[in-house]
ChimeraX commands (.cxc) that place a marker at each C-alpha (Angstrom):
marker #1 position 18.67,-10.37,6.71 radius 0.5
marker #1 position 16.95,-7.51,5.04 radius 0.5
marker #1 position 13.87,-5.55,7.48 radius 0.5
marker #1 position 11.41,-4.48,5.21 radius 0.5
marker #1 position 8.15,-2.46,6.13 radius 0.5
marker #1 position 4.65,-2.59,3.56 radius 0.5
marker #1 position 2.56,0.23,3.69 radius 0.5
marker #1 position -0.90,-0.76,1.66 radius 0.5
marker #1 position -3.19,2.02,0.37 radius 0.5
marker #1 position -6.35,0.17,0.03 radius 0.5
marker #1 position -8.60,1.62,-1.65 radius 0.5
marker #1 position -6.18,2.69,-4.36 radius 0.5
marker #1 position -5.39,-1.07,-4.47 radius 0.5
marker #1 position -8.95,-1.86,-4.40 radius 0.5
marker #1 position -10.19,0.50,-6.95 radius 0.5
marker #1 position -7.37,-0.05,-9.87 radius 0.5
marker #1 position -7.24,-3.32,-9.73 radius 0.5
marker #1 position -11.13,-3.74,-9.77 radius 0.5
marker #1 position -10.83,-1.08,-12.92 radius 0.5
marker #1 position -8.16,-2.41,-14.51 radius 0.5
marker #1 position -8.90,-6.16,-14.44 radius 0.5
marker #1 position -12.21,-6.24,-12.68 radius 0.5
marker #1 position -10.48,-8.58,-9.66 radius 0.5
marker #1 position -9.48,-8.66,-6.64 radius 0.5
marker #1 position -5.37,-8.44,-4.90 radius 0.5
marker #1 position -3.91,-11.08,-3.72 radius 0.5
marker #1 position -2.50,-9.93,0.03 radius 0.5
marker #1 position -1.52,-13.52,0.49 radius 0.5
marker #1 position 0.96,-14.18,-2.51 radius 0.5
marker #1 position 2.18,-10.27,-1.82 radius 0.5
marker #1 position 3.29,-11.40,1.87 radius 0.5
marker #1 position 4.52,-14.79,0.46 radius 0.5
marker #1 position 6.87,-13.05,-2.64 radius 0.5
marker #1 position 7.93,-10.13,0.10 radius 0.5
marker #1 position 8.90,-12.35,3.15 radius 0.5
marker #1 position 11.25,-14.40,0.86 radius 0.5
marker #1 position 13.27,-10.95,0.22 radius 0.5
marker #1 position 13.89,-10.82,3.88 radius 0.5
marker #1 position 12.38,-9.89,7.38 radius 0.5
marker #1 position 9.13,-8.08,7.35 radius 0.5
marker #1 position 9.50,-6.01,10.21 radius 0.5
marker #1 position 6.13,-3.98,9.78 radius 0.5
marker #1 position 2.68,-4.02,7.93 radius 0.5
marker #1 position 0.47,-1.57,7.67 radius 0.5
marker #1 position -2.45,-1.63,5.88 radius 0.5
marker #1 position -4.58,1.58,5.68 radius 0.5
marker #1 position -8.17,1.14,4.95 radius 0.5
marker #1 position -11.92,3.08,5.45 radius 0.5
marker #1 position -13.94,2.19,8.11 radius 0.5
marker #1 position -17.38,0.81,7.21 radius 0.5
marker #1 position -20.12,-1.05,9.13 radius 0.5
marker #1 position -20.27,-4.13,6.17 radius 0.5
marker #1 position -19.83,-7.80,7.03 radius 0.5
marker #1 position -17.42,-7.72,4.48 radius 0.5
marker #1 position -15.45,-5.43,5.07 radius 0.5
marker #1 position -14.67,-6.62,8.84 radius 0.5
marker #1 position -13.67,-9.77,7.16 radius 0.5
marker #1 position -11.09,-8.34,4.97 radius 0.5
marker #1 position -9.83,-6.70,7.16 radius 0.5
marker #1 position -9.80,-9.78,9.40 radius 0.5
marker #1 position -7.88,-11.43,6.93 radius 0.5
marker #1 position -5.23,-8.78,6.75 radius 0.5
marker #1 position -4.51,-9.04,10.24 radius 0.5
marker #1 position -4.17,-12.72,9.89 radius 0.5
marker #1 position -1.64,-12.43,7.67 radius 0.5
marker #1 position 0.26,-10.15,9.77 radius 0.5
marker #1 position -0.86,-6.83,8.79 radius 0.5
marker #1 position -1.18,-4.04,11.10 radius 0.5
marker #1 position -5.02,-2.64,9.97 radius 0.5
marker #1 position -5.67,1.38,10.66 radius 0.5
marker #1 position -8.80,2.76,9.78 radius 0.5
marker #1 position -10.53,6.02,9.11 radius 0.5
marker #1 position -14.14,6.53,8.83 radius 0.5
marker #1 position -16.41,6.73,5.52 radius 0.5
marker #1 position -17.72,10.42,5.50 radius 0.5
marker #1 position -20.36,10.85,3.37 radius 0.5
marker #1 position -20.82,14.55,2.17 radius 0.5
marker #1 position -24.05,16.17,1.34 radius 0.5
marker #1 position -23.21,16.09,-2.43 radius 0.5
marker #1 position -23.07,12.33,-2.57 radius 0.5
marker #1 position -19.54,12.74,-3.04 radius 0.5
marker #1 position -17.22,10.65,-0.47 radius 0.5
marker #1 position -13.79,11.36,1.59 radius 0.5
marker #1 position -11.66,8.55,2.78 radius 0.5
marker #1 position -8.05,9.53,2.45 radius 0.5
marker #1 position -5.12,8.55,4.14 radius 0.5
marker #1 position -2.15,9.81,2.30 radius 0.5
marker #1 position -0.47,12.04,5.18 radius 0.5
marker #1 position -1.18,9.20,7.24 radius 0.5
marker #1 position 0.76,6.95,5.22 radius 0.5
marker #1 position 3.53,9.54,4.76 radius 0.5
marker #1 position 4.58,10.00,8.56 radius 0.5
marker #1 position 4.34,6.29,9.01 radius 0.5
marker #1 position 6.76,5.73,5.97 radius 0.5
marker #1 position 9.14,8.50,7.34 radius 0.5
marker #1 position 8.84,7.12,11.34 radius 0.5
marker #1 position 9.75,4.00,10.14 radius 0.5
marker #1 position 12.47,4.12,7.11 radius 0.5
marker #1 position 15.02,4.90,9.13 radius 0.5
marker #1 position 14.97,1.25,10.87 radius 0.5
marker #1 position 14.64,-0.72,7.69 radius 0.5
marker #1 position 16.38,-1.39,4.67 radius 0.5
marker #1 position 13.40,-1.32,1.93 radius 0.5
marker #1 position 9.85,0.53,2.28 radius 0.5
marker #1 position 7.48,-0.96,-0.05 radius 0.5
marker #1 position 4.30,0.68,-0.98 radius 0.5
marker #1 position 1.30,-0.44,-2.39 radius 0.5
marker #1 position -0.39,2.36,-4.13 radius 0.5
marker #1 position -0.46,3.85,-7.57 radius 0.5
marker #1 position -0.78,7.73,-6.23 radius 0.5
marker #1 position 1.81,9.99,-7.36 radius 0.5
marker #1 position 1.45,12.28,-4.60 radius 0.5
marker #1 position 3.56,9.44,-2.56 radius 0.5
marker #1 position 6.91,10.47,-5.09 radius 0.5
marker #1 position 8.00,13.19,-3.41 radius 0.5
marker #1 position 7.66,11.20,-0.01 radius 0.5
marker #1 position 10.06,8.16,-1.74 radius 0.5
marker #1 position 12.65,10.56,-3.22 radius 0.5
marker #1 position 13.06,11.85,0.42 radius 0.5
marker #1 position 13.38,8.37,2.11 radius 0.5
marker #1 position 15.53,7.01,-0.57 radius 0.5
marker #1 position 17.65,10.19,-0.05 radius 0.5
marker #1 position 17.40,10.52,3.49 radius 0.5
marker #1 position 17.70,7.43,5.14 radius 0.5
marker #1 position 19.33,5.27,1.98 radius 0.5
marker #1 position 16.44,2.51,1.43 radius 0.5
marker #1 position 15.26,1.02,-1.10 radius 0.5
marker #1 position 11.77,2.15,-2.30 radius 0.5
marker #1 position 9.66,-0.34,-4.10 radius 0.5
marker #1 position 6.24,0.22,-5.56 radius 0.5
marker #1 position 3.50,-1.98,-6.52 radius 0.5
marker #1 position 1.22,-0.71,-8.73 radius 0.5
marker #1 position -2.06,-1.10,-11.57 radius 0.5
marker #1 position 1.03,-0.21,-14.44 radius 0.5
marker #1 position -1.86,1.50,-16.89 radius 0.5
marker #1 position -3.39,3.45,-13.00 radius 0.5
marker #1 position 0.07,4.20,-11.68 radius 0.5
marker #1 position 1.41,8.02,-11.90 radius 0.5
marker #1 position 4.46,8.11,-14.39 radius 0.5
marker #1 position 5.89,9.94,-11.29 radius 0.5
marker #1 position 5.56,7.60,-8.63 radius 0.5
marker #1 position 7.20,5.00,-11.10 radius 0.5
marker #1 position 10.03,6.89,-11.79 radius 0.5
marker #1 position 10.31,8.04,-7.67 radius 0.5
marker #1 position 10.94,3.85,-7.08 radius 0.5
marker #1 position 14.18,1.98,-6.59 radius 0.5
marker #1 position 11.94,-0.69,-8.25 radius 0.5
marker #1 position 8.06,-0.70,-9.72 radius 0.5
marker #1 position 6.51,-4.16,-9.25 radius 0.5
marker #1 position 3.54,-4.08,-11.71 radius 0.5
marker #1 position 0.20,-5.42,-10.48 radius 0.5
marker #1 position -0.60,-8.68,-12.85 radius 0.5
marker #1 position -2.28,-11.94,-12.91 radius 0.5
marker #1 position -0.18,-13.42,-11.22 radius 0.5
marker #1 position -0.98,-11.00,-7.41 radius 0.5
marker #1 position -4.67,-11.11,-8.46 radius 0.5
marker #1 position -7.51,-13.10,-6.90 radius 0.5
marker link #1:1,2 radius 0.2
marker link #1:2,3 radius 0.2
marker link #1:3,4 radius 0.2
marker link #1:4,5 radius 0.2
marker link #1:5,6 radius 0.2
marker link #1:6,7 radius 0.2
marker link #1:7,8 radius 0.2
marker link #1:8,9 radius 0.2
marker link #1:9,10 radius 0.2
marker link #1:10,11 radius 0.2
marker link #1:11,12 radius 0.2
marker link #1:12,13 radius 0.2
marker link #1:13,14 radius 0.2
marker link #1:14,15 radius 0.2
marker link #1:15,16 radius 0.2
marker link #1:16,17 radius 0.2
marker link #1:17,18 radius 0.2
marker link #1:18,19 radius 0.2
marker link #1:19,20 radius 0.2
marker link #1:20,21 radius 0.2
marker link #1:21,22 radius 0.2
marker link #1:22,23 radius 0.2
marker link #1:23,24 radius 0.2
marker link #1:24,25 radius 0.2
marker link #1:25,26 radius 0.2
marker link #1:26,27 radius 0.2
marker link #1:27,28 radius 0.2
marker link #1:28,29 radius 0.2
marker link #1:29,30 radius 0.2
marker link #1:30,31 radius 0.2
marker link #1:31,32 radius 0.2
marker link #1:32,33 radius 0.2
marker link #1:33,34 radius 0.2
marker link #1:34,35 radius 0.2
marker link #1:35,36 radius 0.2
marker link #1:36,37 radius 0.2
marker link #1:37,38 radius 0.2
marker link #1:38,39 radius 0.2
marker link #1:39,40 radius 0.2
marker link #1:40,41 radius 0.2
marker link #1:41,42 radius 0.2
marker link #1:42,43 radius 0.2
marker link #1:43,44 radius 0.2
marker link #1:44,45 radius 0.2
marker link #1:45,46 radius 0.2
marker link #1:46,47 radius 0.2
marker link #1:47,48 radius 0.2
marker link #1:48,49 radius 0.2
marker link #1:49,50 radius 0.2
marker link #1:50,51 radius 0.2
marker link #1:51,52 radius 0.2
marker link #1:52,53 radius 0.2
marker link #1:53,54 radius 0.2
marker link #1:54,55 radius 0.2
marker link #1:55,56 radius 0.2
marker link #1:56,57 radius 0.2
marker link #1:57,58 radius 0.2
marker link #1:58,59 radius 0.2
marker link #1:59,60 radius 0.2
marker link #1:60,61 radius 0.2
marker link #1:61,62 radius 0.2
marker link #1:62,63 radius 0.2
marker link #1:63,64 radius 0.2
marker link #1:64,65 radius 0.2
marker link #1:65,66 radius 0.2
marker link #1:66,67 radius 0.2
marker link #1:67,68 radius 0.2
marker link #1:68,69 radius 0.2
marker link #1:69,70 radius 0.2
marker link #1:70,71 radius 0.2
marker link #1:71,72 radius 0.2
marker link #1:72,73 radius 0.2
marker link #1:73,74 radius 0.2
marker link #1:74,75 radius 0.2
marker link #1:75,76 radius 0.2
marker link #1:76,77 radius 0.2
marker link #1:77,78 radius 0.2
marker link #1:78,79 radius 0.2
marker link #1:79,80 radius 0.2
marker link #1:80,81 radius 0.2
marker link #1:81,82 radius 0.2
marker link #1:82,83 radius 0.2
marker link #1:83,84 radius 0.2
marker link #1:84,85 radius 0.2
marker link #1:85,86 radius 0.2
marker link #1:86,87 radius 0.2
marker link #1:87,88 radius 0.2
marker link #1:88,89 radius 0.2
marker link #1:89,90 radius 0.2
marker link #1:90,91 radius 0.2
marker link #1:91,92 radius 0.2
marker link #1:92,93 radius 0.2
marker link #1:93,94 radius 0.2
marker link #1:94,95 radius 0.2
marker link #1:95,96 radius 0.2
marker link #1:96,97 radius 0.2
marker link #1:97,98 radius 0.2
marker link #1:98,99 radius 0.2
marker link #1:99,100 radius 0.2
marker link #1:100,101 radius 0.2
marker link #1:101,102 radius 0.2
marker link #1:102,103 radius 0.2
marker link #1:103,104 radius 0.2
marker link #1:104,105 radius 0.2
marker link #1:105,106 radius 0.2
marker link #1:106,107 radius 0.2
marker link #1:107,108 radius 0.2
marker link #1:108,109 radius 0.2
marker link #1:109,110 radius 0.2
marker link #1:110,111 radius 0.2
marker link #1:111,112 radius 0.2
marker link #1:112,113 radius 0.2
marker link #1:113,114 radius 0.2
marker link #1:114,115 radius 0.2
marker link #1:115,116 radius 0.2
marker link #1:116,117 radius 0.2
marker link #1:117,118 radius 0.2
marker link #1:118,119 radius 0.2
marker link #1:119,120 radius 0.2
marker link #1:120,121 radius 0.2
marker link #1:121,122 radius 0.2
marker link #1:122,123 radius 0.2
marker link #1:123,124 radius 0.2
marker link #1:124,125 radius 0.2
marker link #1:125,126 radius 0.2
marker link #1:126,127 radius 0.2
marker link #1:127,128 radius 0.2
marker link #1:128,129 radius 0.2
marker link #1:129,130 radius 0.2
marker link #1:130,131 radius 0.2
marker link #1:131,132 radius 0.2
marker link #1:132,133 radius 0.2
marker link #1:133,134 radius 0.2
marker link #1:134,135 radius 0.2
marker link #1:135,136 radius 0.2
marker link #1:136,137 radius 0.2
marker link #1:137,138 radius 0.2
marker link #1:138,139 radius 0.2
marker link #1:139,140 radius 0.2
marker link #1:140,141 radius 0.2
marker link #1:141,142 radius 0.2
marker link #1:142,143 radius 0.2
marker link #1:143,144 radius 0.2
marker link #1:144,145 radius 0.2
marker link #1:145,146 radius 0.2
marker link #1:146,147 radius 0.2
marker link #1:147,148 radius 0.2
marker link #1:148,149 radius 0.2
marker link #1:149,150 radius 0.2
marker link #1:150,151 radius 0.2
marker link #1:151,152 radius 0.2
marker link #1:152,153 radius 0.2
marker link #1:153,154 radius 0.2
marker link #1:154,155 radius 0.2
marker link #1:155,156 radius 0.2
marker link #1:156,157 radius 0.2
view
């Protein structure tokens, strides 16, 4: 049976969907379509830490479901502006783990993750698939996949 790992950038997931169709992801159909594929061996979802009722609940959910929740905290800066980001986070998970599985999926539509699936796909021979807001998704990240999975109706809420 094919091992499979899902790393989940949520707040990219979060944000495009909410632009692009102004709704929420479906985690539950994802783990549903994925764990007919094969054996998910590991679930990560990365998300922001925030003191909001809602928040613990989604987060709730996730683990539920099977997910494997890591969180950073909100920081605030002076200028209003916010920082949240766990890219490099995501990246040495992927590579700690791609060399035990047969397919890495991410969830994400940043293109700074290409560079880390042409390595893995190089590297340890998996196969790399992406799910992504197709109109939010870099052109690079795309084209870095075994497979793009575009984010539709049918994986929305």
């Amino acid at each position: 049976m094919k091992k499979i790992a899902i790393f989940v950038d949520v707040q990219n997931i979060y944000y495009t969907t909410r632009q692009a169709y102004d709704r929420q992801f479906n985690y539950r159909k994802l783990w549903q379509r994925i764990s007919e594929q094969g054996e998910i061996v590991s679930a990560t979802a990365y998300a922001i830490h925030r003191a909001d009722d809602k928040q613990h609940k989604f987060q709730s959910a996730l683990k539920h479901m099977g997910f494997t929740v890591k969180l950073k905290p909100f920081i605030q800066r002076s200028d209003g502006s916010a920082k949240g980001d766990w890219d490099v986070g995501i990246a040495i998970d992927v590579m700690d783990v791609a060399k035990e599985v047969d397919t890495v999926v991410l969830l994400s539509g940043d293109g700074d993750f290409d560079l880390l699936l042409d390595k893995v796909r190089k590297d340890y021979n998996v196969t790399a698939e992406v799910y992504g807001v197709p109109s939010l998704t870099a052109n690079s990240l795309v084209e870095a996949a075994s497979v793009f999975h575009p984010i539709r109706d049918d994986l929305l809420l």
